[in-house]
C-alpha positions as CSV (number, residue, x, y, z in Angstrom):
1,X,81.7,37.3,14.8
2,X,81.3,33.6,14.5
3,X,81.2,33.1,18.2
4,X,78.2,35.6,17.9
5,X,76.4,33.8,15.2
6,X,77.0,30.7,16.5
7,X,75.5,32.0,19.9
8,X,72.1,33.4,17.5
9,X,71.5,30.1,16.2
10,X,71.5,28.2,19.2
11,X,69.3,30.7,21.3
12,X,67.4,30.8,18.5
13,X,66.6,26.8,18.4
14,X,66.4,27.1,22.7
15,X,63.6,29.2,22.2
16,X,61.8,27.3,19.2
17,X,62.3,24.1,21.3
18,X,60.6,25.5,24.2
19,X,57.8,27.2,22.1
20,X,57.3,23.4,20.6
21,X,57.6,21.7,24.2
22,X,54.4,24.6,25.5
23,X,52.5,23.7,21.9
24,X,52.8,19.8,22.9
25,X,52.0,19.9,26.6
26,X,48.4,21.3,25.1
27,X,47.8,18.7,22.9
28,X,45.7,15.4,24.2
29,X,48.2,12.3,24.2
30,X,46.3,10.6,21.6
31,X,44.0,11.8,19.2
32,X,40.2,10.4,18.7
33,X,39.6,8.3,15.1
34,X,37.3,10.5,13.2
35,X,33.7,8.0,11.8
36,X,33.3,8.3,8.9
37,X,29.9,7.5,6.7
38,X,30.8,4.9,4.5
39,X,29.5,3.2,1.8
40,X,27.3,-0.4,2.7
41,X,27.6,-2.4,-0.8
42,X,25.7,-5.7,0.8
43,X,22.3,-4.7,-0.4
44,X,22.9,-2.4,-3.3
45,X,23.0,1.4,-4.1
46,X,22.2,4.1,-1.6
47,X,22.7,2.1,1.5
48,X,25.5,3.3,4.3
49,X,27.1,2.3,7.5
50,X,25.6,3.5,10.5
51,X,28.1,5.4,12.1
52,X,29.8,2.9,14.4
53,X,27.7,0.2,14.2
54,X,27.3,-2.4,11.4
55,X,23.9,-2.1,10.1
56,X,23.4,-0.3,7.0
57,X,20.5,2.3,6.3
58,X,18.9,4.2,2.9
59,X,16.7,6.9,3.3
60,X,14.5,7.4,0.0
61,X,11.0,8.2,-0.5
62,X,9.5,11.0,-3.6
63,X,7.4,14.0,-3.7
64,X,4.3,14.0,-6.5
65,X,2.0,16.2,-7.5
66,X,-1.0,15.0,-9.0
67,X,-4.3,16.0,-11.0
68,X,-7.1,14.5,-12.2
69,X,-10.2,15.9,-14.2
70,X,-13.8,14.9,-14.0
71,X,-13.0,12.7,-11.0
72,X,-14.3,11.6,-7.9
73,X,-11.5,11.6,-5.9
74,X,-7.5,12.0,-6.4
75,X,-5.2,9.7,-8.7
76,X,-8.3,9.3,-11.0
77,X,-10.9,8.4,-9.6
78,X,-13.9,7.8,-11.8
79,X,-16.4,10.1,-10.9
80,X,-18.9,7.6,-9.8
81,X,-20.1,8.9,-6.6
82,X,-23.0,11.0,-7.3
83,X,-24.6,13.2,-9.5
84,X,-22.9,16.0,-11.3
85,X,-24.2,19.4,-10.4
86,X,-22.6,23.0,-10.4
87,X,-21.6,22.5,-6.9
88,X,-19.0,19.5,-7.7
89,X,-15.6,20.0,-8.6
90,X,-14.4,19.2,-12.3
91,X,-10.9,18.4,-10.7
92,X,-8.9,17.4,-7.5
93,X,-5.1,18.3,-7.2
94,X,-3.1,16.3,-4.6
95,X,0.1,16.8,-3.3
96,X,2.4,14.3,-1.6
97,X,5.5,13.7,-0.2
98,X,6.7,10.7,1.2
99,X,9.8,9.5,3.4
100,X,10.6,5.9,4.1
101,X,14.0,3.9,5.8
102,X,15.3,1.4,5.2
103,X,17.5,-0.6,7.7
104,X,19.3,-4.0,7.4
105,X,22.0,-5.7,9.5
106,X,24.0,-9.4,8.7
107,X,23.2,-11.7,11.5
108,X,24.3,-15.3,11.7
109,X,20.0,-15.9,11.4
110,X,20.3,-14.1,7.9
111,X,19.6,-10.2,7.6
112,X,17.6,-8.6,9.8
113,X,15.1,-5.9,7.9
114,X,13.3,-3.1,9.4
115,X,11.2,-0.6,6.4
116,X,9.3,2.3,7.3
117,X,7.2,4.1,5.2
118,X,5.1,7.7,5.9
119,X,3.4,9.7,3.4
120,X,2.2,13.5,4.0
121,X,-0.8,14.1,1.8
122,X,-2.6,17.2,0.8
123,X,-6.0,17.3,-1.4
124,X,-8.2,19.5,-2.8
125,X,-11.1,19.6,-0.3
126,X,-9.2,19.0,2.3
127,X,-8.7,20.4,5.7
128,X,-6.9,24.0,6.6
129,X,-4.2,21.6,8.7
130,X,-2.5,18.0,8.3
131,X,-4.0,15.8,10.3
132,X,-7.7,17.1,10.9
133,X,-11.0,16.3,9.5
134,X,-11.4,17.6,5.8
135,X,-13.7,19.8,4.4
136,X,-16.2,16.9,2.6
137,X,-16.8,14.5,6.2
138,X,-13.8,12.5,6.3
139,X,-9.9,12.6,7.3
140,X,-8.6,10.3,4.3
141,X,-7.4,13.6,2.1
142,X,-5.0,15.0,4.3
143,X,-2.6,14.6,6.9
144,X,-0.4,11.5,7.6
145,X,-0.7,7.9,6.5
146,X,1.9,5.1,7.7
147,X,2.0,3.0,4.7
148,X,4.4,0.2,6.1
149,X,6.1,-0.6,9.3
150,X,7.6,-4.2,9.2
151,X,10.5,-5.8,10.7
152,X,11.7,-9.3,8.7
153,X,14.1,-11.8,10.7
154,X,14.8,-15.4,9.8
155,X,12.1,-15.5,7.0
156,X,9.1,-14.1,9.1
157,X,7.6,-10.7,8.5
158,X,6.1,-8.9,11.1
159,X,4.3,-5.4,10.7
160,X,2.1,-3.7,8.1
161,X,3.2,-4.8,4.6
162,X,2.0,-5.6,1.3
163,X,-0.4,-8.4,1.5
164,X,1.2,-12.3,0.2
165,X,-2.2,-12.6,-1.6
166,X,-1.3,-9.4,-4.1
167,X,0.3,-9.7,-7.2
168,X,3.9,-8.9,-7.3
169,X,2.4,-5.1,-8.9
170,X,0.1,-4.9,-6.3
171,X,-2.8,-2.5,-8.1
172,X,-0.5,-0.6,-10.7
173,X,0.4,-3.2,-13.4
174,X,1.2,-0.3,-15.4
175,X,-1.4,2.3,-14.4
176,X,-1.7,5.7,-12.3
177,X,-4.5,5.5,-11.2
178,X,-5.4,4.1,-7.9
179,X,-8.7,3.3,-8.5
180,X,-8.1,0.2,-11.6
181,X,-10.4,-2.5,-9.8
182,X,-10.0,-6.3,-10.7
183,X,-7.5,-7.4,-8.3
184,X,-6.6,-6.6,-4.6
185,X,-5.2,-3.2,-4.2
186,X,-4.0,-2.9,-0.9
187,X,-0.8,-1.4,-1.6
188,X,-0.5,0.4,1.5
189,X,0.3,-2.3,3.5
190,X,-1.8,-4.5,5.8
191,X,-0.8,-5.9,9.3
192,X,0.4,-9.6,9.0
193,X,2.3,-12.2,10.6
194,X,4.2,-14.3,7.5
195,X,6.6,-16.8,6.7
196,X,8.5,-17.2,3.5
197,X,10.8,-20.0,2.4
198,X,13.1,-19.6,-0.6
199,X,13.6,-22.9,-2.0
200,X,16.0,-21.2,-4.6
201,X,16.0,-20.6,-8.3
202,X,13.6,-17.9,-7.4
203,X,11.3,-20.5,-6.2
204,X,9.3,-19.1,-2.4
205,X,6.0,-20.1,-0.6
206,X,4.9,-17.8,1.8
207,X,2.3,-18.5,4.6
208,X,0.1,-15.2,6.4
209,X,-2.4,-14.3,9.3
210,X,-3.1,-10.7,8.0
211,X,-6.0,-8.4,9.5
212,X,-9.3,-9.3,8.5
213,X,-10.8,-6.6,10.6
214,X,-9.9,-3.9,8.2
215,X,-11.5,0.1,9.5
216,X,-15.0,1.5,8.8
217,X,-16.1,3.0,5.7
218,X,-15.2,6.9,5.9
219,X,-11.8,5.9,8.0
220,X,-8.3,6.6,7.0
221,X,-7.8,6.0,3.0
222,X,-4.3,4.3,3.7
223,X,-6.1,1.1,5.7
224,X,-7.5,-1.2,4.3
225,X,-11.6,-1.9,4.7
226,X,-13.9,-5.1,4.2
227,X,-16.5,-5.1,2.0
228,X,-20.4,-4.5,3.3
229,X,-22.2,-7.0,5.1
230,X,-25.6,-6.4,3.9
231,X,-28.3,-6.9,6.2
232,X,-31.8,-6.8,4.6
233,X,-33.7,-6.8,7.9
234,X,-32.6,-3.4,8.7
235,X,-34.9,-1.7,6.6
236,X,-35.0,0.4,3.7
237,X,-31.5,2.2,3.8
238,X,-29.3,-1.0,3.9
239,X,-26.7,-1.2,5.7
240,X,-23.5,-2.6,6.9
241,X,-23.2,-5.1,10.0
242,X,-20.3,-6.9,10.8
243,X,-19.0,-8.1,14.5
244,X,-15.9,-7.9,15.4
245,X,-13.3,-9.8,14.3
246,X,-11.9,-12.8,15.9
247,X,-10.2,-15.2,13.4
248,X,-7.7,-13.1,10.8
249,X,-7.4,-13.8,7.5
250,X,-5.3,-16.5,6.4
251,X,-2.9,-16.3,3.2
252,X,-0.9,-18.7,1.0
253,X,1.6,-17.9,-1.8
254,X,3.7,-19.7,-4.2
255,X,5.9,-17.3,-6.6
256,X,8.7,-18.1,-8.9
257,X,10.6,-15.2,-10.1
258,X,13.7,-15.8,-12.6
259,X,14.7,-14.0,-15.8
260,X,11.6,-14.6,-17.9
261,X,9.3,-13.3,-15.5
262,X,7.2,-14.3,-12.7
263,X,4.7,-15.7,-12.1
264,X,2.6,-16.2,-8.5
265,X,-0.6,-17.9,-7.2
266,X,-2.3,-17.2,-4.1
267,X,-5.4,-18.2,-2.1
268,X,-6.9,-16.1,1.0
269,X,-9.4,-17.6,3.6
270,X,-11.3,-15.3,4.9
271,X,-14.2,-15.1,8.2
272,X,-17.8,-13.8,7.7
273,X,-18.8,-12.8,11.1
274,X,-22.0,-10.4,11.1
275,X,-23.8,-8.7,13.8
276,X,-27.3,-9.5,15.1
277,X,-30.3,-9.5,13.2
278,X,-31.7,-6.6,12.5
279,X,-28.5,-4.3,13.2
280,X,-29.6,-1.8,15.8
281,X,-31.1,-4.2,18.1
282,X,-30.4,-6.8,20.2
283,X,-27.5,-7.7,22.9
284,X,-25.5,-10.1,24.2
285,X,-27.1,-13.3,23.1
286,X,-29.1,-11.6,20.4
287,X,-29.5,-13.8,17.4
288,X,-27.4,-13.9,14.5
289,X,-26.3,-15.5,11.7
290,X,-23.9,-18.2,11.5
291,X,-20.4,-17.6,10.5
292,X,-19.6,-18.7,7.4
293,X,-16.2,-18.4,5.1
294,X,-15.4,-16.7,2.4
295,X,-12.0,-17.2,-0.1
296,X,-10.7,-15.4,-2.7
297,X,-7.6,-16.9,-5.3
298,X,-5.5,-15.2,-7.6
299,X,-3.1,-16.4,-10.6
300,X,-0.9,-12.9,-11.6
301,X,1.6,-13.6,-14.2
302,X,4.4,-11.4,-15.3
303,X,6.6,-11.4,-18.9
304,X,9.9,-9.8,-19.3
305,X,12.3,-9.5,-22.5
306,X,9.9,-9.0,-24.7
307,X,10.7,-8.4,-28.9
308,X,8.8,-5.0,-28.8
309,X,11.9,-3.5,-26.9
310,X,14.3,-3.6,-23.7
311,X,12.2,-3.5,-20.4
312,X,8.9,-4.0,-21.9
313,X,6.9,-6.2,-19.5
314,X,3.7,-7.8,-20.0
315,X,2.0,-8.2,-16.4
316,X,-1.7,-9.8,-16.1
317,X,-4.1,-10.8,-12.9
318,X,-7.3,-13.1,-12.9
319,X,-9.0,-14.2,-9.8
320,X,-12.5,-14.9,-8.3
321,X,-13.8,-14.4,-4.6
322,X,-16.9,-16.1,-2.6
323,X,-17.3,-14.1,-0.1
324,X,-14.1,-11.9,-0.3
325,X,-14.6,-9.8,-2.6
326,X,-12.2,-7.1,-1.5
327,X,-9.3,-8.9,-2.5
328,X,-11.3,-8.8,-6.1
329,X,-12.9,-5.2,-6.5
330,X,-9.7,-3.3,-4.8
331,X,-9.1,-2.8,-1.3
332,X,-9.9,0.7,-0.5
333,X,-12.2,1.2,-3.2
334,X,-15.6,1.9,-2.8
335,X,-18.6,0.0,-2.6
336,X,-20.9,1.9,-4.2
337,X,-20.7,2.9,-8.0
338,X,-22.8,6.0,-9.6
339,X,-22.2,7.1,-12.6
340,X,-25.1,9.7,-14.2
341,X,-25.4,10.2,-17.9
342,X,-28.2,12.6,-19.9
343,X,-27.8,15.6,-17.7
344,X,-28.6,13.8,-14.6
345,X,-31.4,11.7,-16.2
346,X,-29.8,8.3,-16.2
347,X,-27.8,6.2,-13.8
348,X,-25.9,3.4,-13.2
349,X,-26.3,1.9,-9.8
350,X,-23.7,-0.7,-8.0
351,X,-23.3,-2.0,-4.8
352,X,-20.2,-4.6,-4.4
353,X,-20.0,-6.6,-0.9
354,X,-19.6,-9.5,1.0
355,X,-22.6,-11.1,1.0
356,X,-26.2,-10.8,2.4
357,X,-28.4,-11.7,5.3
358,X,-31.8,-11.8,6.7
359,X,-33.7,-12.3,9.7
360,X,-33.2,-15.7,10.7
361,X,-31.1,-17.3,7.7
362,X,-27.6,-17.5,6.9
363,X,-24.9,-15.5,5.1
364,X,-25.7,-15.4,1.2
365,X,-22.1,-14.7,0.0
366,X,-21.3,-12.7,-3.2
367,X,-19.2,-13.9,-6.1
368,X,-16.5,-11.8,-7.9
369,X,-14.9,-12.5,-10.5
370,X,-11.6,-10.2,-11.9
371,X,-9.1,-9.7,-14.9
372,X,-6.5,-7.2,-14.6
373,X,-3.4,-6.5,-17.0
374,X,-1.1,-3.7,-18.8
375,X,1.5,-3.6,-21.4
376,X,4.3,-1.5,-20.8
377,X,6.2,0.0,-23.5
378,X,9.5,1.7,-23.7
379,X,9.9,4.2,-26.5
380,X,13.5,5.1,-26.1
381,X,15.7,6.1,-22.7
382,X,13.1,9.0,-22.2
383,X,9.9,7.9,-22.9
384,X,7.5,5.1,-21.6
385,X,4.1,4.1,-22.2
386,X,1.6,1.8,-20.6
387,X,-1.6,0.6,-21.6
388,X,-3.7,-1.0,-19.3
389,X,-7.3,-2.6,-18.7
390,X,-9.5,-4.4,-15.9
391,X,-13.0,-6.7,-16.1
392,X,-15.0,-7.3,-13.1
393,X,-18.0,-9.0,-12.3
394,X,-20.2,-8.8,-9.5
395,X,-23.2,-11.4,-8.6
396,X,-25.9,-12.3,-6.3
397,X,-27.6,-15.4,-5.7
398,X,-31.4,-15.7,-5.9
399,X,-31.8,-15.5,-1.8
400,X,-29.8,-12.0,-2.0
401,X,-31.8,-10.9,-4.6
402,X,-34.5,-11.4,-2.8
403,X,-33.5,-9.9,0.2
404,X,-32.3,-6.9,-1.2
405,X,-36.1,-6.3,-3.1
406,X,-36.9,-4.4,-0.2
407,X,-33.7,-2.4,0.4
408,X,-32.3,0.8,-1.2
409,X,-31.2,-1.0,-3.7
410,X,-34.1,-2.9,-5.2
411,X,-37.0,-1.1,-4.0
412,X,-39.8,-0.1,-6.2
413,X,-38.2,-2.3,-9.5
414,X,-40.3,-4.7,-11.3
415,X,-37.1,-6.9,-10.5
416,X,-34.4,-6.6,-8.5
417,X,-30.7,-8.1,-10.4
418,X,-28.3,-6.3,-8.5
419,X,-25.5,-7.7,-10.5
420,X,-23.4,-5.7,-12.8
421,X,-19.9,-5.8,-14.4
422,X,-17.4,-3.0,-14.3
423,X,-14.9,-2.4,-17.8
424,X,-12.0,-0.3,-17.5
425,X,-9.5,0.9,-20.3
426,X,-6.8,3.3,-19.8
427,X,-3.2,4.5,-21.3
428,X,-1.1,6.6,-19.9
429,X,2.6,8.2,-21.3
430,X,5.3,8.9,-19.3
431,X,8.9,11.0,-20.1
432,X,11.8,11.7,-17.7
433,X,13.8,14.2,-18.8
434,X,15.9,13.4,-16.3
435,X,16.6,10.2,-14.0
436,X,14.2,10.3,-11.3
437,X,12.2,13.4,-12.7
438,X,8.9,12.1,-14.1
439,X,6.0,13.7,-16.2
440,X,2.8,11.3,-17.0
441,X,-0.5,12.1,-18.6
442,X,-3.1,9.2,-18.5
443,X,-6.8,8.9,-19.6
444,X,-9.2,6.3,-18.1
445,X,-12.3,5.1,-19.1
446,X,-14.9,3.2,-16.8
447,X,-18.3,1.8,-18.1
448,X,-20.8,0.2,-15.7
449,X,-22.6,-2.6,-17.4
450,X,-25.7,-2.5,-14.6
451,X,-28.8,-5.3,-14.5
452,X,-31.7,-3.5,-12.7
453,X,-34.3,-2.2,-14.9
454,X,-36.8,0.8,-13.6
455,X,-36.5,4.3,-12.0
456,X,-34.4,4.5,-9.3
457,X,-35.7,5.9,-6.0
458,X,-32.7,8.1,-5.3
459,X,-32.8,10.8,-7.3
460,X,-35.8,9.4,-9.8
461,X,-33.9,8.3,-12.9
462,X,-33.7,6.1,-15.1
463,X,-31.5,3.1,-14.5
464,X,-29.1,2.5,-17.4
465,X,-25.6,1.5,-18.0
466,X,-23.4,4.3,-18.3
467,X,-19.9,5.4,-19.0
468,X,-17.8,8.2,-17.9
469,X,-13.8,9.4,-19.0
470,X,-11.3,11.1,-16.3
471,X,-7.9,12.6,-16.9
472,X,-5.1,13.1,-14.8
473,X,-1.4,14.6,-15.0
474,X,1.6,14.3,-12.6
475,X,5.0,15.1,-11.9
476,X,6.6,13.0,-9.9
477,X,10.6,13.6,-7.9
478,X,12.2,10.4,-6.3
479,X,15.2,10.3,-4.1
């Protein structure tokens, strides 16, 4: 009996020894290391390793849905446009979504940087596809906008980014609203070619050649545009002649940024190149007038750990232009103002631009001048609020003036003062429920303070000064 057990057991180890040997002669000699996604600490939360490589990447980006009420245009927009009728729209609903990444790798030159940012926008009034002409004339309600595209290397930053000449807020010291004029607003980037130095202590300069070229008026609303170039010879519809551009704007910044705040001041030179006299005609060789410059500076200041609570800031703007004005009354803003009071009987007109020529003289360049600001309050961990104001003035010297007597603008006025000055004053709540889960209500208001004097041509009213309210909601989701 034991010789038979004895016999079991070792038959039964023969055969799981074989079984074993056919199990192993399937298996590869060595097995592959499995990548895993890990966490890159270098440059804060969010941000992982590449699989097998060593540059780190976040993905982030938010989707909002916006409205706004008696307004012109999404993120409210004053309705200052045109006349109110019962074919316009008492609101415009927007929604958005937008997706950038960010990658950075550690090189013995310093970090390499490249950011991408794409928004997807849909508007009331817009077109039945992404991506096509809208409803209303232009493609700048719908489809897709690349916001910025930048690589940075060894201080230099080369793509489409914020401009060095913005304040550190760029148009939202603590508004909604994309349309709060006073100050440059080209937060969706602009192409440049800039250097930064960090001298430490929060202490930089940057240098910039950014695109002075800027797209046509009606073009994409994530680009920024120049200002008019009014030429009074081109009869009674003014309009808009540039050339091309050959010389790009150039930018300087200083900015030092420590625990108190920040505080930044920057100064843009910018080329006034216009087309020849007379706009329509004339060829190569066709006279013109000379170029001149324009500039445009900006002191933006920004306090932090303030008594009236934890993460209260109080963030303020001034600047003037001559010549520039874009960089003063927004950049993608537009450059005419309407806004109609008295059931359609009164209006206040406003033209912003560059500056003015005529037939045979030289560029009369328009003055700006801008205060922007907000003061951003934290009631508890939930809720926020922000209130927030702008000032701008726009004048003409006594050349313009009388160039633009004969022009849309002027014509048929005792006298022509094209100047005016723009108020805005605004507040807007916010509460996040959650973290990253937003809910705002804001209300705007937006006088025109307008010189001319008469009945205006367009429409036969009376020219006054006139003020008009706009509302807007929105919920916003970041990731």
């Amino acid at each position: 009996m034991a010789t038979t057990t004895k016999a079991t057991m070792i038959g039964s180890a023969a055969i799981l020894l074989a079984i074993g040997g056919a199990q192993a002669a399937d298996l590869p000699l060595k097995a592959k290391a499995v990548e895993y996604v890990k966490v890159c600490s270098l440059y804060g939360a969010g941000f992982y390793y590449i699989p097998g490589t060593d540059t780190c990447i976040k993905l982030g980006g938010y989707l909002r849905a916006d409205t706004s009420f008696n307004a012109s245009g999404a993120y409210d927009a004053p309705r200052w446009n045109g006349q109110v009728t019962r074919a316009s729209n008492d609101y415009i609903a927007r929604a958005r979504q937008t997706i950038n990444i960010d990658t950075r790798t550690a090189t013995e030159y310093g970090v390499v940087r490249t950011y991408f940012d794409v928004r997807f926008n849909w508007t009331t009034g817009a077109a039945v596809r992404a991506g096509s002409d809208d409803a209303l004339g232009g493609g700048s309600n719908t489809g897709v906008g690349v916001y910025y595209a930048f690589i940075q290397f060894a201080g230099f930053t080369m793509g489409k980014a914020v401009s060095q000449f913005s304040a550190p807020w760029t148009g939202f010291p603590g508004n909604n609203t994309s349309f709060l004029i006073g100050g440059q607003d080209i937060d969706s980037g602009i192409n440049q070619l800039a250097y930064t130095a960090q001298f430490g202590n929060g202490v930089s300069a940057s240098i910039s050649l950014e695109d002075a070229s800027g797209l046509s008026a009606g073009s994409a609303g994530n680009s920024y545009t120049r200002a008019p170039l009014y030429d009074a010879t081109s009869g009674y519809t003014l309009a808009s002649n540039w050339a091309g551009s050959n010389i790009p704007d150039i930018v300087g910044q200083i900015r030092v940024d420590q625990a108190w705040g920040v505080f930044q001041a920057s100064a843009l030179a910018h080329q006034l190149r216009a087309g020849p006299y007379g706009y329509y005609g004339g060829g190569v060789g066709a006279p013109h007038p000379d170029d001149a410059w324009g500039f445009a500076a900006q002191l933006a200041l920004s306090l932090k750990n303030l008594p009236t609570g934890a993460g209260d800031t109080i963030n303020l703007s001034i600047g003037y232009a001559n010549g520039a004005s874009r960089n003063i009354i927004g950049g993608v803003s537009p450059d005419s103002f309407q806004i109609w009071g008295g059931g359609n009987t009164r209006v206040a007109y406003a033209y912003s631009s560059d500056g003015v020529f005529g037939a045979g003289g030289s560029i009369q360049k328009t003055e700006v001048w801008g205060l922007r600001g907000a003061f951003n309050h934290n009631w508890d961990p939930y809720w926020s609020s922000s209130l927030f104001g702008s000032y701008t003035q726009v004048r003409y010297n006594g050349t313009a003036k009388t160039l633009l007597a004969g022009t849309s603008i002027c014509s048929g006025l005792p006298v022509c003062n094209p100047d005016f000055n723009i108020s805005q004053l605004g507040i807007v709540t916010r509460w996040t429920p959650v973290k990253n889960l937003t809910f705002s209500g804001e209300v705007l208001y937006t006088y025109i303070d307008q010189k001319n004097v008469g009945v205006t041509p367009i429409g036969g009213a009376t020219l006054a000064s006139e003020g008009t309210w706009t509302f807007g909601v929105r919920a916003q989701r970041s990731f």
